[in-house]
ZAPA-251062 format. One record per residue (C-alpha): x, y, z; residue number from 0. Coordinates in pm, 1 decimal. Layout:
BEGIN
+----------+----------+----------+------+
:        X :        Y :        Z : resi :
+----------+----------+----------+------+
:        X :        Y :        Z :  NUM :
...
+----------+----------+----------+------+
This chain:
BEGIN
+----------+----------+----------+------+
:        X :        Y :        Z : resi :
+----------+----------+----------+------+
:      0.0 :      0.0 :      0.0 :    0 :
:    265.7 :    214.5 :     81.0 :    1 :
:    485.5 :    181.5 :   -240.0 :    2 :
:    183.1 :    240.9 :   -417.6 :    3 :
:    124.9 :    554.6 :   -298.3 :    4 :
:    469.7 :    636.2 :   -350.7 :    5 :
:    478.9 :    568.5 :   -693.3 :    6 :
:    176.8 :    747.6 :   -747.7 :    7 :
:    323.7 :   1050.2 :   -586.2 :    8 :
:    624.9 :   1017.8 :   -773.1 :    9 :
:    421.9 :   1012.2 :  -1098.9 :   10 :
:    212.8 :   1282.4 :  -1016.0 :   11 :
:    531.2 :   1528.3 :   -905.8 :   12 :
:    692.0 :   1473.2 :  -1256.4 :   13 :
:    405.7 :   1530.7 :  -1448.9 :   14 :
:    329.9 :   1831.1 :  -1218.8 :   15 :
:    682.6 :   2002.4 :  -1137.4 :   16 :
:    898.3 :   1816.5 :  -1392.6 :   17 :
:   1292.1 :   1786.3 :  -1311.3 :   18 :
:   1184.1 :   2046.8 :  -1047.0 :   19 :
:    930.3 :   1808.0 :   -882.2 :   20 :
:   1185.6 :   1466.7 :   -918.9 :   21 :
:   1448.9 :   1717.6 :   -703.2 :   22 :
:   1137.7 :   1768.9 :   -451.5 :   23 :
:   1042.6 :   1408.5 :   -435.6 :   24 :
:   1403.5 :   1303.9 :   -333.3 :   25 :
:   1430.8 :   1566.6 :   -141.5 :   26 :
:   1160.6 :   1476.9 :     60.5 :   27 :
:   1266.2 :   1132.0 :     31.5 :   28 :
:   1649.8 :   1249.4 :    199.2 :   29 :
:   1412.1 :   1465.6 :    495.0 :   30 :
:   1247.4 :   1121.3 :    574.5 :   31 :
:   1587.0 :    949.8 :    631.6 :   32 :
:   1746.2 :   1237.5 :    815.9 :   33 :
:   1471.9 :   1217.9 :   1079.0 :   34 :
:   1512.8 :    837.1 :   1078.6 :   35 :
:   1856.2 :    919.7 :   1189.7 :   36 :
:   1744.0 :   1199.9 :   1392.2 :   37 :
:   1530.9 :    970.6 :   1610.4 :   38 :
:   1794.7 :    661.4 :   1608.6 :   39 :
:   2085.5 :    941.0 :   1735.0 :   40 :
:   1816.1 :   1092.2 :   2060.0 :   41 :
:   1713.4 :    687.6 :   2114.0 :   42 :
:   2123.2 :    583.8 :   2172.6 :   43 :
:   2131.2 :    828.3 :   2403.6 :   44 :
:   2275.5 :   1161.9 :   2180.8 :   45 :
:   2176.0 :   1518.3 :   2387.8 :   46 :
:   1814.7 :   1562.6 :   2154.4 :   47 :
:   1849.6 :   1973.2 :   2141.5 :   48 :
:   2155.2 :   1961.4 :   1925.8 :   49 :
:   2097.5 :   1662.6 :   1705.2 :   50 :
:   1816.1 :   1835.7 :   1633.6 :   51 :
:   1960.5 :   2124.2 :   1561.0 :   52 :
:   2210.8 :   1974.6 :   1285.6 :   53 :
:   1910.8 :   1827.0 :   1115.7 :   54 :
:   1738.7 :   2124.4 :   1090.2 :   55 :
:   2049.0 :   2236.3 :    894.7 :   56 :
:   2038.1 :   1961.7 :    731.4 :   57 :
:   1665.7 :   2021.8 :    624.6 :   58 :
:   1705.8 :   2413.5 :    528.4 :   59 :
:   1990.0 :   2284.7 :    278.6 :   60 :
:   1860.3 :   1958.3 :    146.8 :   61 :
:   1472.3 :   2178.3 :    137.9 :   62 :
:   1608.6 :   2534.0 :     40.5 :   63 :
:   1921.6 :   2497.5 :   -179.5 :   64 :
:   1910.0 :   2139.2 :   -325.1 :   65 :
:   1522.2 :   2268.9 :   -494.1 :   66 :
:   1616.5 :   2623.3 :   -560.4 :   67 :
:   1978.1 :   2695.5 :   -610.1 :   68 :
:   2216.2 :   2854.5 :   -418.2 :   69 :
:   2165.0 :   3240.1 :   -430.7 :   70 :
:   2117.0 :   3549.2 :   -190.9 :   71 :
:   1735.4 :   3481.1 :   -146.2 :   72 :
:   1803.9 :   3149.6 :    -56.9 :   73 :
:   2057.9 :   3271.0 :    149.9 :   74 :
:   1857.2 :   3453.0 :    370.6 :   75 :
:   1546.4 :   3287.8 :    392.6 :   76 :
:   1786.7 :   2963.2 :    551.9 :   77 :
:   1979.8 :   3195.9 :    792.2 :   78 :
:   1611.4 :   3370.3 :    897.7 :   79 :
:   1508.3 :   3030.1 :    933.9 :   80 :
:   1792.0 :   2893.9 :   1184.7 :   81 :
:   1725.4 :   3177.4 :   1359.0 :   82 :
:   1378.2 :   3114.4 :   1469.9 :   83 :
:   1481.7 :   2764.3 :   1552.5 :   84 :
:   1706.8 :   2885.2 :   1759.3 :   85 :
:   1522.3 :   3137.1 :   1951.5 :   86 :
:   1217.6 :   2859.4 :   1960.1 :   87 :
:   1461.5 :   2642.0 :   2129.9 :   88 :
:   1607.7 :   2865.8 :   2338.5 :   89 :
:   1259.8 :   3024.8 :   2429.4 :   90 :
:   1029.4 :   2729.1 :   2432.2 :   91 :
:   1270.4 :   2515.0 :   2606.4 :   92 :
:   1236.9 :   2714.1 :   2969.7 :   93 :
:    828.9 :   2717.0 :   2910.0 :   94 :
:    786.4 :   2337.5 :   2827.0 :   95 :
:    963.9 :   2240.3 :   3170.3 :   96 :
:    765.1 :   2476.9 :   3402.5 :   97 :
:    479.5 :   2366.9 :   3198.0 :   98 :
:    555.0 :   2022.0 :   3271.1 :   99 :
:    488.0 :   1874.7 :   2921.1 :  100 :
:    721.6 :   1579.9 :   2835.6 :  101 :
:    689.0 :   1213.5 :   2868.2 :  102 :
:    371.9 :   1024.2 :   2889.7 :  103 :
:     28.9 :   1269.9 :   2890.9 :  104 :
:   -240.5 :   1157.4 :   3096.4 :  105 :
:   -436.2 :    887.0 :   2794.4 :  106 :
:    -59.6 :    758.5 :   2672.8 :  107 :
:    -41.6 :    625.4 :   3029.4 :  108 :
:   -303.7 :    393.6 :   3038.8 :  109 :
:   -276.4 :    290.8 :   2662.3 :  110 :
:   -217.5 :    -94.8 :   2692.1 :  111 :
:    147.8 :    -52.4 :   2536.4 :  112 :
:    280.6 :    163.4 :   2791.9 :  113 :
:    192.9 :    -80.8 :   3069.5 :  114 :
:    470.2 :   -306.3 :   2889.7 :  115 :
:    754.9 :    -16.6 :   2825.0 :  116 :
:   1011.6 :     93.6 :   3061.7 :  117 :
:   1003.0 :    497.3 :   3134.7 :  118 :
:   1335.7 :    492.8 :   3279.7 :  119 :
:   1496.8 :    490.4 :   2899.5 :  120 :
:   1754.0 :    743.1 :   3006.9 :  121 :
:   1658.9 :   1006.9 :   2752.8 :  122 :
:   1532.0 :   1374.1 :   2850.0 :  123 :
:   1164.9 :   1417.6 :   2720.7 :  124 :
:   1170.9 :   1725.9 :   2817.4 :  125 :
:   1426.4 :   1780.4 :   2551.1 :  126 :
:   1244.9 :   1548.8 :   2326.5 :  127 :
:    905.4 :   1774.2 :   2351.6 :  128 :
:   1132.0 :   2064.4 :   2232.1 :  129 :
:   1244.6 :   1835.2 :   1944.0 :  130 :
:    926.7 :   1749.7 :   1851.3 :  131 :
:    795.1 :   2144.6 :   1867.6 :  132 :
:   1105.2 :   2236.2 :   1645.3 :  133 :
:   1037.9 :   1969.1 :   1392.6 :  134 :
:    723.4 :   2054.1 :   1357.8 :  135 :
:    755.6 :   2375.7 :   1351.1 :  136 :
:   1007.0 :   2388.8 :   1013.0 :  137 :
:    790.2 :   2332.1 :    763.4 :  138 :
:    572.1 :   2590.4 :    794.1 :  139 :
:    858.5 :   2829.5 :    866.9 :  140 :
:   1044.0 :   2709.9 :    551.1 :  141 :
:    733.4 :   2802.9 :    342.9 :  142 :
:    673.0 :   3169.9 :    458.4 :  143 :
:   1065.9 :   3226.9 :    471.2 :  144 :
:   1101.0 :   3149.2 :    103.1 :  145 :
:    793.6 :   3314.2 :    -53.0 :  146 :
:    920.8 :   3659.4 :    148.6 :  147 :
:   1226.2 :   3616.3 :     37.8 :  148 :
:   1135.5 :   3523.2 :   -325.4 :  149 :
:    894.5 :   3810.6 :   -361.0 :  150 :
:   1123.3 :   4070.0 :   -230.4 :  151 :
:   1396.4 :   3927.9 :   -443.2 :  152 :
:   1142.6 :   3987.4 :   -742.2 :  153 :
:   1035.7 :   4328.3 :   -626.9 :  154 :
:   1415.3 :   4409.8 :   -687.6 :  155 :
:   1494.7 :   4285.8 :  -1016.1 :  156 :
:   1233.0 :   4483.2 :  -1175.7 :  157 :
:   1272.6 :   4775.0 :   -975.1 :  158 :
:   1645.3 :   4821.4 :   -862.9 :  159 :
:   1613.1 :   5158.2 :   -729.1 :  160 :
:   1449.4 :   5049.8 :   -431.2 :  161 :
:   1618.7 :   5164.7 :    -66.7 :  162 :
:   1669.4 :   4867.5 :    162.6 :  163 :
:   1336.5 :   4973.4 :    353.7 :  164 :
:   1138.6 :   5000.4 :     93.6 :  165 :
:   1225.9 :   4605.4 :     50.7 :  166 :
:   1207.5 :   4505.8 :    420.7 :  167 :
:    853.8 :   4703.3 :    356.3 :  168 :
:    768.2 :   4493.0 :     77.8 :  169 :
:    827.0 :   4197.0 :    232.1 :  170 :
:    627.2 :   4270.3 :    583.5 :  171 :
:    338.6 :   4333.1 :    308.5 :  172 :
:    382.6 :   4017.4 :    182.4 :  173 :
:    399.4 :   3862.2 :    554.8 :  174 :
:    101.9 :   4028.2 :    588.3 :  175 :
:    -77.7 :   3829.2 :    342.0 :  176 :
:    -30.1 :   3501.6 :    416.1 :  177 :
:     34.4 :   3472.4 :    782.8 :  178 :
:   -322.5 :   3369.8 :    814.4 :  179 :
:   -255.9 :   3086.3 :    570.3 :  180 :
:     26.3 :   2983.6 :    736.4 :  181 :
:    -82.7 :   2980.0 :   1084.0 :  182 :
:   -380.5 :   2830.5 :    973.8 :  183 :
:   -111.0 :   2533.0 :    806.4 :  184 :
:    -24.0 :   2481.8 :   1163.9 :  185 :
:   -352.6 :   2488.0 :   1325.1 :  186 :
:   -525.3 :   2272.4 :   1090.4 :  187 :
:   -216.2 :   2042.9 :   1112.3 :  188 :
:   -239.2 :   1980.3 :   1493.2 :  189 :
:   -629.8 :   1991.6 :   1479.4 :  190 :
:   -643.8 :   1708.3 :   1264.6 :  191 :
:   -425.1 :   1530.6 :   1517.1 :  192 :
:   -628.7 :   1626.1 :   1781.8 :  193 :
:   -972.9 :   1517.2 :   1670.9 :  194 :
:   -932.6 :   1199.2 :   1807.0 :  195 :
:   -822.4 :   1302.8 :   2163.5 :  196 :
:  -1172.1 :   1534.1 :   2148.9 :  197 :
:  -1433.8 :   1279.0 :   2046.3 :  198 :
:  -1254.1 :   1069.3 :   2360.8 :  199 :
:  -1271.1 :   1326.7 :   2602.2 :  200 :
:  -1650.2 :   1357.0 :   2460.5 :  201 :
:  -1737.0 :    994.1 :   2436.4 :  202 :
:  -1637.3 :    941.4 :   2838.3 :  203 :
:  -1830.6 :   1242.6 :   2943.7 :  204 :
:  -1542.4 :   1440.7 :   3044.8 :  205 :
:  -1566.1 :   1788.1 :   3185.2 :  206 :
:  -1482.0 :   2132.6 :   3034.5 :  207 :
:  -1233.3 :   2163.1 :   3356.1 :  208 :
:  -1078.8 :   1850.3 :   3343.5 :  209 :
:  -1057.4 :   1901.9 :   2946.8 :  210 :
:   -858.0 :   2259.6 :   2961.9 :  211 :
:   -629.9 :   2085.5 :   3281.5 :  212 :
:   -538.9 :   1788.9 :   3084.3 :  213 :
:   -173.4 :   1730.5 :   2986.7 :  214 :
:   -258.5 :   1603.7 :   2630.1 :  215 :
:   -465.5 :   1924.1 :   2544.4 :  216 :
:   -173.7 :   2129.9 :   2686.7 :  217 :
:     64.7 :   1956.0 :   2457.8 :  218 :
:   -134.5 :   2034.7 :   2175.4 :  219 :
:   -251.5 :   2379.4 :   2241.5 :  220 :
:    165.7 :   2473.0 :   2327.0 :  221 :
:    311.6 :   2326.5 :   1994.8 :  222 :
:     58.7 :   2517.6 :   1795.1 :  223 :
:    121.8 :   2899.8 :   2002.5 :  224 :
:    496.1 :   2791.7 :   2008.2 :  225 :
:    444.4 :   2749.4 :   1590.6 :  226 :
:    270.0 :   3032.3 :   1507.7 :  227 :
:    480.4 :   3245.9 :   1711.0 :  228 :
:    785.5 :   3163.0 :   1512.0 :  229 :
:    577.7 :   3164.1 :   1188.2 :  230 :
:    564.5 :   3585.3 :   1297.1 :  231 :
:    943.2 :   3558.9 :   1383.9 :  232 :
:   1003.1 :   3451.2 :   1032.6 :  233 :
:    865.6 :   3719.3 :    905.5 :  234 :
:   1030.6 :   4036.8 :    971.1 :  235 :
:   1361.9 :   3807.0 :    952.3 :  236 :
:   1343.6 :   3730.9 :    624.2 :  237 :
:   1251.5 :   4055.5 :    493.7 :  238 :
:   1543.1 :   4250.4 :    673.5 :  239 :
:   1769.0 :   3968.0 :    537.1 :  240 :
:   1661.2 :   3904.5 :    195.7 :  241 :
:   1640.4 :   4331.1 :    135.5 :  242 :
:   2066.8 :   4317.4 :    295.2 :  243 :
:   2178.6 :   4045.8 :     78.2 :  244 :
:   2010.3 :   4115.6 :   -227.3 :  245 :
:   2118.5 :   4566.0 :   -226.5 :  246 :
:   2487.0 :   4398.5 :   -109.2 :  247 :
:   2468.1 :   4181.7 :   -449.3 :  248 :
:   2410.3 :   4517.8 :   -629.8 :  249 :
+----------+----------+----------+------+
């Protein structure tokens, strides 16, 4: 079933994109081993934060430069984009241990498989939830950083006597736009996720209080803010970098 759907999506991204879409679909296909290795590396007992910081890199150059070519737009939008990692790490970390999320949630521990798994593995989950957030998180900030970047860039070559703010402007217009798209990405993402954990909570006649104060809502409801508040990071980061690099190449 699965190679099936492969193939078909492999068909359907040449016919679509082309030699552009075969560089996507292997791409995509390099992103799914470098998590692989990304969860083998935090399961041997490898610090999580910084593995998953060098496959992030890895990401923003197999995702940014491998599809579109290595030039000052691209530049920018993967620096803007290690950035907000970065300060999502740095910020969320701090948050997601007062808040106490990591580990099992409150449903994971009475799933039948946990009653047979150890959860003395060695391995922070604290560090793991930040992991996870990060992960999550790139996608979505990979997007918005390269259609700033891409439109400013654009903006310039047809009109070179732009100032540098009057391209950071540009581009904040262009955040402007589709930040609703793009936090909507996210929230759609984790709602679809969620929709199971709601008709539970429903089904056992659970309370509104006990619904808000549950760990696995909290879990949710965190890695969506923590999202969308890099998704507005991005923003302003890409445009300031995309309008230096691109006057500097002038």
């Amino acid at each position: 079933m699965i190679l099936t759907l492969l193939i078909i999506l492999f068909f359907l991204m040449v016919v679509v994109g082309g030699n552009r879409g075969v560089d996507s679909f292997f791409s995509l296909a390099k992103t799914m081993v470098a998590m692989l290795v990304n969860i083998y590396l935090i399961a041997w007992g490898l610090p999580a934060i910084p593995v998953t910081l060098l496959v992030s890199v890895f990401f923003v150059a197999t995702v940014l430069y491998a599809q579109n070519g290595v030039n000052a737009k691209m530049h920018a939008a993967a620096i803007a984009v290690l950035i907000v990692v970065i300060i999502v790490m740095l910020g969320a970390g701090p948050l997601l241990y007062r808040a106490g999320i990591s580990g099992y949630n409150e449903i994971e521990q009475y799933e039948e498989i946990s009653m047979y798994l150890s959860g003395n593995i060695r391995v922070s989950m604290a560090a793991v939830s930040i992991s996870a957030v990060v992960l999550g998180l790139l996608g979505a900030v990979m997007d918005t950083a390269v259609a700033i970047t891409t439109a400013v860039n654009e903006v310039y070559v047809n009109n070179q006597s732009l100032t540098k703010a009057e391209l950071v402007q540009s581009g904040l217009h262009v955040g402007k736009d589709i930040l609703g798209t793009t936090v909507n990405t996210l929230f759609f993402a984790g709602l679809g996720e969620s929709i199971m954990l709601a008709i539970l909570f429903m089904r056992n006649a659970e309370t509104i209080a006990s619904i808000i104060n549950s760990k696995s809502l909290l879990q949710e409801v965190a890695g969506l803010l923590i999202g969308g508040i890099g998704c507005l990071a991005i923003i302003p980061l890409s445009s300031v970098l995309v309008a230096g690099f691109v006057v500097k190449k002038k």
